[in-house]
TILUMRO-581667 format. One record per residue (C-alpha): residue number from 1; residue in three letters; z, y, x. Coordinates in nm, 3 decimals, always signed. Layout:
<rs>
R/NUM/ALA/Z/Y/X
...
</rs>
This chain:
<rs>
R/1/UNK/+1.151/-5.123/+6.243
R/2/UNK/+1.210/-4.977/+6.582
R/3/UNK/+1.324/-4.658/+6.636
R/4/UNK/+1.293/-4.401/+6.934
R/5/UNK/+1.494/-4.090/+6.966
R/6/UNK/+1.420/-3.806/+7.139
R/7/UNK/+1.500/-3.454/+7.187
R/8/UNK/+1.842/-3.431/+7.398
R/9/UNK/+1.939/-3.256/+7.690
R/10/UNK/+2.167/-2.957/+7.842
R/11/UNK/+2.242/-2.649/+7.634
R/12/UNK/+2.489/-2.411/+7.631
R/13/UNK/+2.775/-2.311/+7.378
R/14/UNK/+2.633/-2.188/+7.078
R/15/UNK/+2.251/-2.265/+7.155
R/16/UNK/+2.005/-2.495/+6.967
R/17/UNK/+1.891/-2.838/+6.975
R/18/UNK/+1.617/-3.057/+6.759
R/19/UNK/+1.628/-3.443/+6.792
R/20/UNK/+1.338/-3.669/+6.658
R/21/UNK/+1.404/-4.011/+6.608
R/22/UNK/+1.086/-4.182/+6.521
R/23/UNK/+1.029/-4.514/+6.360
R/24/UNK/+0.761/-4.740/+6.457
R/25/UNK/+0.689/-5.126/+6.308
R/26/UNK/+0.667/-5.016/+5.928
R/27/UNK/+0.720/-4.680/+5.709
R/28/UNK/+1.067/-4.600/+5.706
R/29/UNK/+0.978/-4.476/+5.356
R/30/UNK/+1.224/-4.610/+5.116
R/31/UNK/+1.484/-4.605/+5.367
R/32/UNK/+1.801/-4.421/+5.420
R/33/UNK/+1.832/-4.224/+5.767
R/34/UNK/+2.151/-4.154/+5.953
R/35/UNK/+2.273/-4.020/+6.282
R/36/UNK/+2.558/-4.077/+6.486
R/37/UNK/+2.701/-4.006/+6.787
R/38/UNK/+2.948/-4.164/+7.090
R/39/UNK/+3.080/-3.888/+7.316
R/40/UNK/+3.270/-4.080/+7.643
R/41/UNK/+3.555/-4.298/+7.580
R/42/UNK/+3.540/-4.304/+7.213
R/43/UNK/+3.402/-4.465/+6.939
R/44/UNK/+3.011/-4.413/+6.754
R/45/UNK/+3.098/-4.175/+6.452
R/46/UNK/+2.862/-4.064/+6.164
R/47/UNK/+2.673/-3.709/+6.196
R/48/UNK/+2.444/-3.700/+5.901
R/49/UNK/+2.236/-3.866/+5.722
R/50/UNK/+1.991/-3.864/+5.458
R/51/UNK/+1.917/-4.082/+5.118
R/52/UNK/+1.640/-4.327/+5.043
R/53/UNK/+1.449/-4.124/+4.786
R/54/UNK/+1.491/-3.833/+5.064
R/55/UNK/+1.689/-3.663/+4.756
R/56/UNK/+2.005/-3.578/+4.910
R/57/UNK/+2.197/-3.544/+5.260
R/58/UNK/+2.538/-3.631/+5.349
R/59/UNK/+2.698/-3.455/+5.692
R/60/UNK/+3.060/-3.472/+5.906
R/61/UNK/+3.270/-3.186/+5.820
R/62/UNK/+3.235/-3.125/+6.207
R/63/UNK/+2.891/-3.033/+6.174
R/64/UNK/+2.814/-2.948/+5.791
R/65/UNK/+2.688/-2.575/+5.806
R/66/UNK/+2.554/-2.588/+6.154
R/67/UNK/+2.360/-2.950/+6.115
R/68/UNK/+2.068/-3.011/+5.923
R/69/UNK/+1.911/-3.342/+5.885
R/70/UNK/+1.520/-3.390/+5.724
R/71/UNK/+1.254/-3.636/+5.676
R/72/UNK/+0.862/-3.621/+5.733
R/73/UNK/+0.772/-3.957/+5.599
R/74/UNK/+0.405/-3.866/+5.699
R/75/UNK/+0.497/-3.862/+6.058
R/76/UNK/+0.723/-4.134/+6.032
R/77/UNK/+1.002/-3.889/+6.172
R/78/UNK/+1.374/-3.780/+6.072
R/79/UNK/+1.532/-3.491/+6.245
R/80/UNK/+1.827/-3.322/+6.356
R/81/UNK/+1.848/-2.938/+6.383
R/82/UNK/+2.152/-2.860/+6.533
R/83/UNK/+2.264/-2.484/+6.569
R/84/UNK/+2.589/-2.298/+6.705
R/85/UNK/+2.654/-2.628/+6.938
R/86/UNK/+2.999/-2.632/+7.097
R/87/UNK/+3.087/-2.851/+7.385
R/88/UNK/+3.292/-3.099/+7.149
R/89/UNK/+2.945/-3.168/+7.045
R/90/UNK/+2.795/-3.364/+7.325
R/91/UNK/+2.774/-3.698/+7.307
R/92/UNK/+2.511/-3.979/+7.294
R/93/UNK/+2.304/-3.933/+6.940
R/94/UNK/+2.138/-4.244/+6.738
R/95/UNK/+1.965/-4.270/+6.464
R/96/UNK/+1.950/-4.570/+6.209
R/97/UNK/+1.760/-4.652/+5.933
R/98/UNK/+1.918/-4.834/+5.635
R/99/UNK/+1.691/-5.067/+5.386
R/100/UNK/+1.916/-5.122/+5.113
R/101/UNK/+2.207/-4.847/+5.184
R/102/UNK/+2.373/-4.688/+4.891
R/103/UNK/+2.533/-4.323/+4.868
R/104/UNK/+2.869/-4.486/+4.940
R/105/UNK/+2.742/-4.630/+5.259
R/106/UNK/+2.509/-4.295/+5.442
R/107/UNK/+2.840/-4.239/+5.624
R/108/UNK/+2.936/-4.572/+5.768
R/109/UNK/+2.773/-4.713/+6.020
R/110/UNK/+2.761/-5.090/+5.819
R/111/UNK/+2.488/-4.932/+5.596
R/112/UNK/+2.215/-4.952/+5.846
R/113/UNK/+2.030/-5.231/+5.950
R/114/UNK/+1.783/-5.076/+6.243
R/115/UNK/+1.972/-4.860/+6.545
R/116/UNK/+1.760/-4.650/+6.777
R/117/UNK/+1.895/-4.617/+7.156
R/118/UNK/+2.064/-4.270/+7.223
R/119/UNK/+1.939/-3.932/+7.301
R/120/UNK/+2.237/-3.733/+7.539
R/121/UNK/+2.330/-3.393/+7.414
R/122/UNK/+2.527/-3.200/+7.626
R/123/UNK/+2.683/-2.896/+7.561
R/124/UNK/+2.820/-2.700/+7.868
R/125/UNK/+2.797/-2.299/+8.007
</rs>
């Protein structure tokens, strides 16, 4: 599976932001869906993420009301809405996919097998 993410750039406090991250290789259908993120000089933490039957969703209490993380297995695509961005925000975002990764695992990055590269989100007046 290789994935590509997509959808970063420059946006100001409180604006709006979709990444894609798509996969490519096989269906990601089956398999759990995460993001994370690595702002400078510290280390990758876990965003969101979504289940393998697509069934639930799992988020950082530093995003949870303002992230949103969903699946369209017919494009082969998981997203990342993110709304009311605030500077702590920006960081480099990657997606993973996870083949065998159980609820106890969405959160950590040791339940994926398959890393995208990162998409830069900066949040800055």
């Amino acid at each position: 599976v290789q994935l590509q993410a997509s959808g970063g750039g420059l946006v100001q406090p409180g604006g709006s932001l979709r990444l894609s991250c798509a996969a490519s290789g096989r269906t990601f259908s089956g398999y759990a869906m995460g993001w994370f993120r690595q702002a400078p000089g510290k280390e990758r933490e876990f965003v969101a993420a979504i289940s393998r039957s697509g069934g639930s969703t799992v988020y950082a209490d530093s995003v949870k009301g303002r992230f949103t993380i969903s699946l369209d297995n017919a494009k082969n695509t998981v997203y990342l809405q993110m709304n009311s961005l605030k500077p702590e925000d920006t960081a480099a975002y990657y997606c993973a996919a996870g083949r065998r990764t159980i609820a106890s695992m969405l959160g950590k990055r040791a339940g994926y097998d398959y890393w995208g590269q990162g998409t830069l989100v900066t949040v800055s007046s």
